[in-house]
N, C-alpha and C positions, 0 to 999 in steps of 0.2 A: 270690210273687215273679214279674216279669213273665216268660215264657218266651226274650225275646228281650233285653232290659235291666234291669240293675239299678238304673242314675242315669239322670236329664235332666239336661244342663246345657242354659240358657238364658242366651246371650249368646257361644256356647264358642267365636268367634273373637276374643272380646276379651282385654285383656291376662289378667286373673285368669282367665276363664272358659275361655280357650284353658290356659291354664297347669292349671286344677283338672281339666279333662275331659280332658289326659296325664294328669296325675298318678292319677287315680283309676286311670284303663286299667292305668297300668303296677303298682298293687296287685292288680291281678286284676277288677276291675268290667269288667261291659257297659256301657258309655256310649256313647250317643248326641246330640248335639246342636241347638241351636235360633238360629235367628239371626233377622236382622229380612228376610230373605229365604227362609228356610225357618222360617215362626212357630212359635210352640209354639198359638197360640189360632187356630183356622179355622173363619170363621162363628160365633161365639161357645164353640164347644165345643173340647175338646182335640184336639190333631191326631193323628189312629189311631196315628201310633209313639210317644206320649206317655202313651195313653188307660193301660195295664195299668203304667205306671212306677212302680214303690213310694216312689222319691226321686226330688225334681226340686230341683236346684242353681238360685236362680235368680242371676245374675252379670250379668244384661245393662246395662251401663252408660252408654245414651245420654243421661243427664244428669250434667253434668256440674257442679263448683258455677260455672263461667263460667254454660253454657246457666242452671242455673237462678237467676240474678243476673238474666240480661238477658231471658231469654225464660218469661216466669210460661206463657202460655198451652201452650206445649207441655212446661211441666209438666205441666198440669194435662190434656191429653190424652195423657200417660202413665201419670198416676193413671187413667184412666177405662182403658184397656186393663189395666192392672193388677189391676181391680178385676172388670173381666169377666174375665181369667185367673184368677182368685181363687173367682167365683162357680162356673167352670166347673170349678173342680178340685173345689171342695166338692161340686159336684150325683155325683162319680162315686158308684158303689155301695160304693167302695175307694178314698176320697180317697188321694191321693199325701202325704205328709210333706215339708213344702217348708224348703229351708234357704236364709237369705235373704242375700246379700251386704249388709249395712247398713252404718253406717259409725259409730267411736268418735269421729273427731277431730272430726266436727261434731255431734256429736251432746251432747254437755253444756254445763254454763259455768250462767251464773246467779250466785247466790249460794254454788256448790259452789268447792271448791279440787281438783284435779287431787294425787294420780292418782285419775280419777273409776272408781267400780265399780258395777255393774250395778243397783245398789240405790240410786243417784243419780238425782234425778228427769230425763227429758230437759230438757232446755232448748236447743234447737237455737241456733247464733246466726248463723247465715244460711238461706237460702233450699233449699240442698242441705240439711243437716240435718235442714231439716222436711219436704222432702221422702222422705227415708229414714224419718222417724219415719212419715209417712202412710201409706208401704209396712207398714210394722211394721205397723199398726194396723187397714189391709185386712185383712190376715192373720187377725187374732184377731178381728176384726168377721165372716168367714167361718166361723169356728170350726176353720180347719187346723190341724191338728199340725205348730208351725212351728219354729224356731230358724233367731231374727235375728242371726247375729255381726258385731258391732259391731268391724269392723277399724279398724286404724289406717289411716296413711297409708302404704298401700303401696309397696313399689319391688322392681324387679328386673329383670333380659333379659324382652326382649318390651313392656317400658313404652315408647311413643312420647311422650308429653307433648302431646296433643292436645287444645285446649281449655282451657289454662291448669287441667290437672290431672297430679301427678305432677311435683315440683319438683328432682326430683335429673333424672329427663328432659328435663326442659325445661331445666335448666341444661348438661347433654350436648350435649343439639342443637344449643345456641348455642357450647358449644366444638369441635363440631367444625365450624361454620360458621363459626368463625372471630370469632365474635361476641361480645359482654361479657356475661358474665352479672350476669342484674339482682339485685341484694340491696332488698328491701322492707324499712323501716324500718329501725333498727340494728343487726338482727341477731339479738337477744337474745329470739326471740320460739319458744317448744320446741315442738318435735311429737314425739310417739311413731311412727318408721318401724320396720315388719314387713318380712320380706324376703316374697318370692311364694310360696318353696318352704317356709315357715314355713306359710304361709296356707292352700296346700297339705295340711300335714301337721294341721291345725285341722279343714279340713272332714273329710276322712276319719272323723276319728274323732267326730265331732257322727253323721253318718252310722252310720257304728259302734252308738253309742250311741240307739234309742230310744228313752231316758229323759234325752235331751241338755237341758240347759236354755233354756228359753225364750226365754232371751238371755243371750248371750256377748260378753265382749270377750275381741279377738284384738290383741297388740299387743305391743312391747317391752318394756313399764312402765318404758321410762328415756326422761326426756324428754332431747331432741337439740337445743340452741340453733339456728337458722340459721349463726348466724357459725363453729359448731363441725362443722358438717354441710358446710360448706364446705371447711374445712380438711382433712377427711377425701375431700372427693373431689379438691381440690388436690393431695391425696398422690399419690394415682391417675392423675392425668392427667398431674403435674409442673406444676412451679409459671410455666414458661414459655406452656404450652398454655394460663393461664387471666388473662382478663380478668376485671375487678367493677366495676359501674359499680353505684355508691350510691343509692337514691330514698329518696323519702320512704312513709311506710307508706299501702297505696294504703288504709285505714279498712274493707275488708270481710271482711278474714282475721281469722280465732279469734283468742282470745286464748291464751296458751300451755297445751295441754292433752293430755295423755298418762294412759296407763292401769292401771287395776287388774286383773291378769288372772291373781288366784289363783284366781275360780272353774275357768277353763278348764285352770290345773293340776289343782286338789281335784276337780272333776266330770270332766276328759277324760283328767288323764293329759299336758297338753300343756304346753310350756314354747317359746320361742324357741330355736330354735336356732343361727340364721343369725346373727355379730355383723356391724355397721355397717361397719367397715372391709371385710372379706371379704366383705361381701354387695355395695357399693358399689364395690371391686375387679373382683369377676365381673362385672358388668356392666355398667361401663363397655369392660373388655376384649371382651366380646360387644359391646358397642356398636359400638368401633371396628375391629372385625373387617373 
C-alpha cells in the first residue's frame, strides 16, 4: 500500500468524483485527487503522486451524453487519453486496480427487457453508452484489474445539470430561474435514479473488496416514470414554484430502462439506501439554500 495514499480519484472536483473522494476520506482512506488541471497522466506516464496508488477511482466526467451526441471527435480524443492512461497504468511494476465510473442507463436496450443485469449483452443506444462501453473495454484490452459499475442516473447536492445531464438538476435550475420545466415526450418514459450518497457507499465497498466483480450495476431497480419524478419534486418545491411546459420527445433518449442490482447486494453487501422522495427533498433544500 502506498506510503502516502490509499485511493486516486480522477475527476474529484466533479459532481460524483467530488462527492466519492469525501466520502472515502471520511471512512478513513488517504485520498488524493486528479482533475484536468492537475492530470493524473504527465508526458504519457503516471504523475509521481499517482505512481505507488493501489486504487484509482476513475470519475472524470467530461462527456457528457449532450457533448457526445454533438461532438464525436472530442470523444474520440478522450478515448485516445484514456487509453494512454490505461497503457500507463498497466506498464507499473504494481499496476493500480482501477474502478470505473460507467454508466447503466445507457448502457443496455436491444432486444433485452429492463430491469437489465450484468449478464445482459451491452447494447448502447446512444453515443455516451458507447462511449463508456469503449472505456470498459480499454480496461480489459490493458489487462487491469478493473470494476466497471454501471450506475444509474445519478442525482443529489452538488449536481449542477451541466450539459443536458442530470434531469432532476436541470429541472431545479429552471425553477429557481423562474423558468418552465421542460417534460420530453409524455412522460411515461422510466429511469432508474441512485442518490450520490448511495453511489458513495457502492464504491467503498467494490474497493473493499478485491475480488469485486468485474462489472457491477449500481442503481435503484425501481424504475421512476418522468411524469411520477416530477410529481415527487413538485412536492418538494410546492406546486406554486413549478412550471411544465410539454414537448415532443426530442428521439435521442433511451427507451425506458432501469436495473438489476442483486449482484451488488449478493457480491458487496450493497442495497440502496437513499428513497426518491428524501433523496430529492435533500437536495432540492441544499439547492435552494
Amino acid at each position: 500500500m502506498s506510503t502516502v495514499y490509499d485511493v486516486a480519484v480522477v475527476g474529484s472536483r466533479g459532481f460524483l468524483g467530488s462527492a466519492i473522494a469525501a466520502g472515502l476520506a471520511a471512512r478513513g482512506s488517504r485520498v488524493t485527487g486528479f482533475t484536468r488541471t492537475d492530470p493524473v497522466l504527465v508526458d504519457d506516464a503516471l504523475a509521481p503522486r499517482a505512481v505507488d496508488v493501489p486504487v484509482l477511482v476513475w470519475a472524470a466526467g467530461g462527456i457528457t451524453p449532450t457533448v457526445a451526441q454533438e461532438e464525436p471527435a472530442r470523444v474520440e480524443a478522450e478515448l485516445a487519453a484514456f487509453r494512454s492512461f490505461a497503457r500507463a497504468a498497466a506498464s507499473r511494476p504494481a499496476p493500480p486496480r482501477i474502478v470505473l465510473l460507467s454508466t447503466g442507463g445507457a448502457m443496455y436496450g436491444g432486444a433485452g427487457r429492463p430491469p437489465y443485469a450484468e449478464t445482459d449483452a451491452p447494447h448502447p443506444p446512444n453515443a455516451y453508452g458507447a462511449y463508456k462501453l469503449a472505456q470498459e473495454r480499454v480496461l480489459a484490452d490493458a489487462g487491469l484489474a478493473a470494476t466497471a459499475m454501471r450506475v444509474a442516473n445519478a442525482y443529489g447536492p452538488g449536481q449542477r445539470g451541466d450539459h443536458g445531464q442530470g434531469v432532476l438538476a436541470i429541472w431545479m435550475r429552471a425553477a429557481l430561474a423562474g423558468a418552465p420545466i421542460r417534460l420530453y415526450g409524455g412522460g411515461t418514459v422510466a429511469r432508474d435514479y441512485v442518490h450520490v450518497d448511495d453511489v458513495v457507499d457502492a464504491v467503498a465497498r467494490v474497493i473493499a473488496r478485491p475480488d469485486a466483480p468485474p462489472v457491477v450495476n449500481i442503481g435503484s431497480g425501481v424504475p421512476t416514470p418522468l411524469c411520477d419524478l416530477l410529481d415527487v419534486l413538485t412536492h418538494a418545491i410546492g406546486a406554486d414554484g413549478v412550471r411544465v411546459e410539454h414537448l415532443p420527445s426530442r428521439g435521442v433518449d433511451p427507451d425506458s430502462t432501469w436495473l438489476d442490482v442483486s449482484l451488488a447486494h449478493d457480491a458487496l453487501g450493497w442495497e440502496p439506501r437513499v428513497g426518491l422522495a428524501e433523496g430529492i427533498a435533500g437536495m432540492w433544500e441544499r439547492r435552494a439554500a
